[in-house]
C-alpha positions as a printed NumPy array, in Angstrom:
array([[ 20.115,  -1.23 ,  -9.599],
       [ 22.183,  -1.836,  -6.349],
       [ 22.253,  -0.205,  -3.463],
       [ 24.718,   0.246,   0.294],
       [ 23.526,  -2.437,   2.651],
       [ 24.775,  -3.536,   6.073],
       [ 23.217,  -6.805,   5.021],
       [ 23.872,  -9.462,   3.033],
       [ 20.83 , -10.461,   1.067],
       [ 20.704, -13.208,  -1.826],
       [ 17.912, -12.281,  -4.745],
       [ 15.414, -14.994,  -4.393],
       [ 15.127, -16.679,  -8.161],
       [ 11.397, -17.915,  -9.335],
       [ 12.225, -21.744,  -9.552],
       [ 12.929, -21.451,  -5.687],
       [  9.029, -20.271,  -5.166],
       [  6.49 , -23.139,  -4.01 ],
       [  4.111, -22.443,  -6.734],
       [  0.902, -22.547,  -4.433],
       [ -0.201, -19.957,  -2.437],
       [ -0.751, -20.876,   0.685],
       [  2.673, -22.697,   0.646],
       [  4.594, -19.495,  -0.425],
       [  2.774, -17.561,   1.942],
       [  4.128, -19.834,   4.623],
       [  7.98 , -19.758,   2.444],
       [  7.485, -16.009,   2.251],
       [  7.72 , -15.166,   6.589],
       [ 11.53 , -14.798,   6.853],
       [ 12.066, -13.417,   3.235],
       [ 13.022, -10.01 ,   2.821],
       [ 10.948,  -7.196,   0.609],
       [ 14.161,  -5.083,  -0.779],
       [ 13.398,  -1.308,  -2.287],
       [ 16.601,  -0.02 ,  -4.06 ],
       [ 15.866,   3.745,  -4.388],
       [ 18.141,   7.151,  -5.321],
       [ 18.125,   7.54 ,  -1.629],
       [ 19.362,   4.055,  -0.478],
       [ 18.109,   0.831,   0.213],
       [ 15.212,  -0.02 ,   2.223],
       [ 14.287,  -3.445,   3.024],
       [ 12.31 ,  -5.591,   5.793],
       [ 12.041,  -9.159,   6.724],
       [  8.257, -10.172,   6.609],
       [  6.897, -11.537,   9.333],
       [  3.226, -11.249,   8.558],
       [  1.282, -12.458,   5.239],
       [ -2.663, -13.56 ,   4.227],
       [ -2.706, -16.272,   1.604],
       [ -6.104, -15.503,  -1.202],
       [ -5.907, -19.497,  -3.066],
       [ -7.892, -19.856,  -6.258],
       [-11.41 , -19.969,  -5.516],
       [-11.474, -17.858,  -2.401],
       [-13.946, -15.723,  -1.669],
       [-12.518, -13.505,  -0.022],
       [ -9.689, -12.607,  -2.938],
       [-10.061, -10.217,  -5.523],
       [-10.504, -12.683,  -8.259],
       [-13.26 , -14.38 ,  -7.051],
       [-15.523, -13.211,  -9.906],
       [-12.661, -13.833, -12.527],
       [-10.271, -11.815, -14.237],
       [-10.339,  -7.995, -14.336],
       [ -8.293,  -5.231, -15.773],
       [ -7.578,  -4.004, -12.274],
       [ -6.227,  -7.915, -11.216],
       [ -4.483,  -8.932, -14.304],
       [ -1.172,  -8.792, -12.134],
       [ -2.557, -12.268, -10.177],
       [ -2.416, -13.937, -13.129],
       [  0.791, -13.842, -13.95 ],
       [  3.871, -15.928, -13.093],
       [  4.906, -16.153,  -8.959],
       [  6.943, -13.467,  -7.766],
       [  4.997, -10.755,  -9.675],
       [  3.95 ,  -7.902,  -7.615],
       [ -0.103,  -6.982,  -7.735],
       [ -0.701,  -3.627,  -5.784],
       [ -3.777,  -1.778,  -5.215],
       [ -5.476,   1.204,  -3.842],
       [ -7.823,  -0.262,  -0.6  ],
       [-10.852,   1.999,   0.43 ],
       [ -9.091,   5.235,  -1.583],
       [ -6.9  ,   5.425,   1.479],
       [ -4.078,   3.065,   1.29 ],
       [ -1.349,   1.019,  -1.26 ],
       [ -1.026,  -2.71 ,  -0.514],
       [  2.026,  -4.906,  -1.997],
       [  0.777,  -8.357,  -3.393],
       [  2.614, -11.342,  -4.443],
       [  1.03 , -13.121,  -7.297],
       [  1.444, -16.966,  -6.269],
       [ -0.337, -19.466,  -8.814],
       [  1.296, -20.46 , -12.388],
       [  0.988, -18.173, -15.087],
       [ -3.249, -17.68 , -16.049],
       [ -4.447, -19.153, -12.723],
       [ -5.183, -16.114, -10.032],
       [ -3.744, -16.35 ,  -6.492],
       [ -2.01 , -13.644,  -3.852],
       [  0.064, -13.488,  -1.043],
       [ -0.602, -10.06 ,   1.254],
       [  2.35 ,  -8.872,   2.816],
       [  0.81 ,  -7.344,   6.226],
       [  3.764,  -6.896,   8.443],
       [  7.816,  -6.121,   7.955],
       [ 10.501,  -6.291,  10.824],
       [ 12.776,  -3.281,   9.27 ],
       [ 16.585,  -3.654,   8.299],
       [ 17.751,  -1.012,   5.686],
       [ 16.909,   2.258,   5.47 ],
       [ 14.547,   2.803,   8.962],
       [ 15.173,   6.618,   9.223],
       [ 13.714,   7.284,   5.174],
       [ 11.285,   4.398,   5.989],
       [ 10.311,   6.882,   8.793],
       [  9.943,  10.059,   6.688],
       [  8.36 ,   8.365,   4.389],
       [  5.353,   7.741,   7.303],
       [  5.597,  10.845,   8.277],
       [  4.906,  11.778,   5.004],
       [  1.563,  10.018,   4.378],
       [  0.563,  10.718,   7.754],
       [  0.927,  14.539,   6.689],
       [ -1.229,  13.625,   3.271],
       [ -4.151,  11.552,   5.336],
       [ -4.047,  15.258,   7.439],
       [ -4.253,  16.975,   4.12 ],
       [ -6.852,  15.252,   2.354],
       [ -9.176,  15.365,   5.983],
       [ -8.631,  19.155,   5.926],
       [ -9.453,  19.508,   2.254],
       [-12.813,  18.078,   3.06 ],
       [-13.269,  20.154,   5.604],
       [-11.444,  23.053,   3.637],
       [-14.646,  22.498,   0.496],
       [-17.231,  22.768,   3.148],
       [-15.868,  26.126,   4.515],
       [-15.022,  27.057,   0.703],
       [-18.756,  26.177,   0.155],
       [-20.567,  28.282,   3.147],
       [-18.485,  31.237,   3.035],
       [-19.421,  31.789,  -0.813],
       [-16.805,  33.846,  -2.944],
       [-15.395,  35.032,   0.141],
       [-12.837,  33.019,   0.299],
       [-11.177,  30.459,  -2.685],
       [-11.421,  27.049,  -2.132],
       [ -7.67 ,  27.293,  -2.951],
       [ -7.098,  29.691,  -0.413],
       [ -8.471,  27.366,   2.529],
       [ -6.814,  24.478,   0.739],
       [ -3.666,  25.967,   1.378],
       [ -4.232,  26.879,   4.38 ],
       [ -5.044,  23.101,   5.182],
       [ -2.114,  22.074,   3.589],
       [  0.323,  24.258,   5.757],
       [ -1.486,  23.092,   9.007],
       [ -1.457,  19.131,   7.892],
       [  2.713,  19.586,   7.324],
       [  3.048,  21.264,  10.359],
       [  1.285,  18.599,  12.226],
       [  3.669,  15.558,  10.368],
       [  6.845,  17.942,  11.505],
       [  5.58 ,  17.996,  15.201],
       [  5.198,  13.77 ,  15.045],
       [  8.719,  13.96 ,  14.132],
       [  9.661,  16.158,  16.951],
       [  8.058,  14.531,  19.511],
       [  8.643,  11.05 ,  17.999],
       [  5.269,   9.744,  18.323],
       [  5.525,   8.055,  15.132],
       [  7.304,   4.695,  17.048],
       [  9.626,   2.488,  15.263],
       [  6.789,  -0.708,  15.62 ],
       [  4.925,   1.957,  13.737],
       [  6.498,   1.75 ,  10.616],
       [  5.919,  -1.489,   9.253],
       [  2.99 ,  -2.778,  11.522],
       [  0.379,  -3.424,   8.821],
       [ -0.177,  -3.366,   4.966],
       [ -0.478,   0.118,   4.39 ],
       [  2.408,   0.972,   6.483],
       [  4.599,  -1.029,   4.337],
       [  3.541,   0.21 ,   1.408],
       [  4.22 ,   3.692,   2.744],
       [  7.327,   3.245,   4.102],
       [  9.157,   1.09 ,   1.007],
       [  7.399,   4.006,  -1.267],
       [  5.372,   1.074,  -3.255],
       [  2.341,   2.332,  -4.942],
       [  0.381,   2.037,  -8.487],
       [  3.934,   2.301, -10.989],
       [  5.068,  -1.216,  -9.08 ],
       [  1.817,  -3.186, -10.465],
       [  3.423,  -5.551, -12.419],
       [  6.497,  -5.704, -11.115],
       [  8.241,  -8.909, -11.294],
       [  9.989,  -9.005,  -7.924],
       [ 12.429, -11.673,  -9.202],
       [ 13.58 , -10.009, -11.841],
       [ 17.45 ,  -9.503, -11.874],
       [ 17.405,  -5.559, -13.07 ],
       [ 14.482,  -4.854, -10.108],
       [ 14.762,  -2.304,  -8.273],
       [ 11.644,  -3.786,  -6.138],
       [ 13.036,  -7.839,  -5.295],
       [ 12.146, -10.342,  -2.93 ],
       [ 14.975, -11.686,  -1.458],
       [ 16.469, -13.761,   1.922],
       [ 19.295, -13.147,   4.572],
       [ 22.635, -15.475,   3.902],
       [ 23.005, -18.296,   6.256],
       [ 25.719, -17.019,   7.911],
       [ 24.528, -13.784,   8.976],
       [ 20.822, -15.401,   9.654],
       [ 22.804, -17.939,  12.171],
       [ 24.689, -14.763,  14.072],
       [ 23.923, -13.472,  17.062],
       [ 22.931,  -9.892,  16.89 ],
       [ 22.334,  -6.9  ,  14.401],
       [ 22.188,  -3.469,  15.566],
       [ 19.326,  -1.531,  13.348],
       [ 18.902,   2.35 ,  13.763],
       [ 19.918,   1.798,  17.29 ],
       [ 17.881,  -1.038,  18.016],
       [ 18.749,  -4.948,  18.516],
       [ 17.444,  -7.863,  16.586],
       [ 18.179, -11.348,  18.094],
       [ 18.566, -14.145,  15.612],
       [ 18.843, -17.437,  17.588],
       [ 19.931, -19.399,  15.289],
       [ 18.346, -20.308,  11.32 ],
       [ 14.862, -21.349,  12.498],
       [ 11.726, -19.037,  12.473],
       [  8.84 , -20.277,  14.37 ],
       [  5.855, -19.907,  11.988],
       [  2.16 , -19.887,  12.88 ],
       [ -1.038, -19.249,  11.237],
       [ -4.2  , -17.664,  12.052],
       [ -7.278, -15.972,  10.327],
       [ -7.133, -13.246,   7.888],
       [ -7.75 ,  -9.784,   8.855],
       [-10.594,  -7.025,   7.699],
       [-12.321,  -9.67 ,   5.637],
       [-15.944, -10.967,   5.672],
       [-15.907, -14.062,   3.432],
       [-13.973, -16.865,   4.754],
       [-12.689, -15.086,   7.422],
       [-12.57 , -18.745,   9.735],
       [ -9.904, -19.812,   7.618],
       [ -6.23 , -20.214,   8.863],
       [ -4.554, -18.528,   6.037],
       [ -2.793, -15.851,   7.791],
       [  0.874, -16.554,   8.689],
       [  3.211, -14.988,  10.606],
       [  5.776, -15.118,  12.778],
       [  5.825, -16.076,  16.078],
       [  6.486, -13.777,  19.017],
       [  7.784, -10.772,  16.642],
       [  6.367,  -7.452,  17.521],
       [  5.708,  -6.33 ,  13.993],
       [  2.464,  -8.67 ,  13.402],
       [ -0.223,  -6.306,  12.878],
       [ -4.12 ,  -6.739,  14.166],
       [ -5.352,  -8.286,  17.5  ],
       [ -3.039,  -9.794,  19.931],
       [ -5.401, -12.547,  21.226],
       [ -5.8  , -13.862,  17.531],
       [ -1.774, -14.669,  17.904],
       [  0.028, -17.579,  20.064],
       [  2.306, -16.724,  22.44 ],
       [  5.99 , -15.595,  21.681],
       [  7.675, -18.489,  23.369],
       [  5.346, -21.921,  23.518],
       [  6.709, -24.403,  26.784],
       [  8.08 , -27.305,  25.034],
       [  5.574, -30.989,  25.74 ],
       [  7.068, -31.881,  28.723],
       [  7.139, -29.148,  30.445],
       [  3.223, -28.346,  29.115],
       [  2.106, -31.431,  30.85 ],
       [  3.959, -30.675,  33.998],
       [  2.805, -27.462,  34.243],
       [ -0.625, -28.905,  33.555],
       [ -0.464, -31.329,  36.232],
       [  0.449, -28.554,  38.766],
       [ -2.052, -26.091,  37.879],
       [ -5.02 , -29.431,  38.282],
       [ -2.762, -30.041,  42.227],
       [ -3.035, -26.582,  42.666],
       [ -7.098, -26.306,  41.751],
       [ -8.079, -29.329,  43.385],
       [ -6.381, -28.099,  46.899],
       [ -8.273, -25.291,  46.559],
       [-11.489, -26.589,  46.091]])
């Protein structure tokens, strides 16, 4: 399946994968997740990913294989999604050779194609998360009230009140553009991933669902205008850094969260991050030595 793109975007193949996790979660920031759907193409750089090795504790597979996990064993550049805490979708990349479990989270996209459906799309589950609150609310109403009153009839009710709410976001534009893609199940969401993609194999040549990367050329120029918006490429290099994972318990001191530096997509606490632009050593040991002047005449 192809789709209209204002971007040039080459289909990453398997044998370019680093078949290791934490070294494709590091390959992965700069890649692009690509969704070709009836309605266009959507499709996001990542700039934010957690790397779950074999043996972690803090992965799924910890306590070996599973129905629900059988997508981590398979080749790199298979897709493992699952439903976290009933609530959300999160898109996987399986990352170990074929019967060994590993996965790459992607947490974080900077949007290319498609931001206005990416956007309904939010709206969308925003309006469902509205629906599904009501409906518990909508049961305990049903409940007290007796026959009164249908549980459908409430649920209805909740329903029309939860859409009108996701309309007035839209109107008002509260749902902001960092909004979109700023976190796992936002990506999920707004690329319409979900159960049917478990499995996926997101090198695959007939996927509709494909990891891929931005040509040279275009990744070297200077500017792209998205949805109104500009997004500065200076030049082929993207500054990586890592950090700990997010929302975990077990190993949560490691350093197996990458992302890109200074990019306003990376999701969770800002003081876990390094700054956007680092002063090169020179300068870092000038500016040190000033700062110690500067203390030492005031003391």
């Amino acid at each position: 399946m192809s789709a209209e793109s204002q971007f040039k975007i080459h289909r990453l193949r398997r044998e370019e994968l680093p078949h290791d996790t934490i070294k494709l979660a590091r390959f992965l920031i700069g890649k692009v997740v690509v969704h070709d759907l009836p309605c266009g193409r959507l499709s996001g750089r990542i700039v934010e990913a957690e790397a779950y090795p074999p043996g972690d504790p803090a992965g799924h597979h910890f306590r070996g294989p599973t129905p629900r996990i059988r997508s981590m064993y398979l080749p790199p550049g298979h897709a493992y999604v699952y439903f976290n805490y009933g609530a959300h979708f999160m898109l996987n990349v399986a990352s170990e050779p074929e019967g060994v479990a590993g996965g790459i989270l992607i947490r974080a996209l900077d949007p290319l194609d498609g931001v206005e459906w990416m956007r309904r799309h939010r709206v969308a589950q925003v309006g469902r998360a509205k629906v599904e609150s009501s409906s518990k609310i909508s049961r305990k109403v049903a409940d007290q009230v007796g026959g009164a009153i249908s549980r459908e009839t409430v649920r209805g009710t909740a329903r029309e009140t939860a859409n009108g709410l996701a309309h007035k976001i839209v109107r008002k534009e509260e749902l902001a553009l960092l909004d979109l893609t700023r976190g796992p199940g936002r990506v999920a969401a707004a690329l319409q991933i979900d159960r049917r993609h478990d499995g996926v194999d997101l090198c695959g040549e007939d996927s509709a669902l494909w990891l891929g990367e931005l040509v040279e050329q275009q990744r070297a120029s200077d500017s792209h205008a998205v949805s109104g918006r500009r997004i500065t490429r200076k030049g082929t290099r993207t500054i990586v850094a890592r950090t700990v994972r997010i929302g975990i318990s077990r190993a949560a001191d490691k350093l197996l969260r990458f992302y890109e530096r200074g990019n306003p997509f990376v999701s969770g606490p800002k003081r876990l991050l390094l700054p956007a632009n680092p002063l090169p050593a020179a300068k870092k040991s000038a500016h040190k030595t000033k700062r110690c002047k500067s203390e030492a005449r005031a003391t």
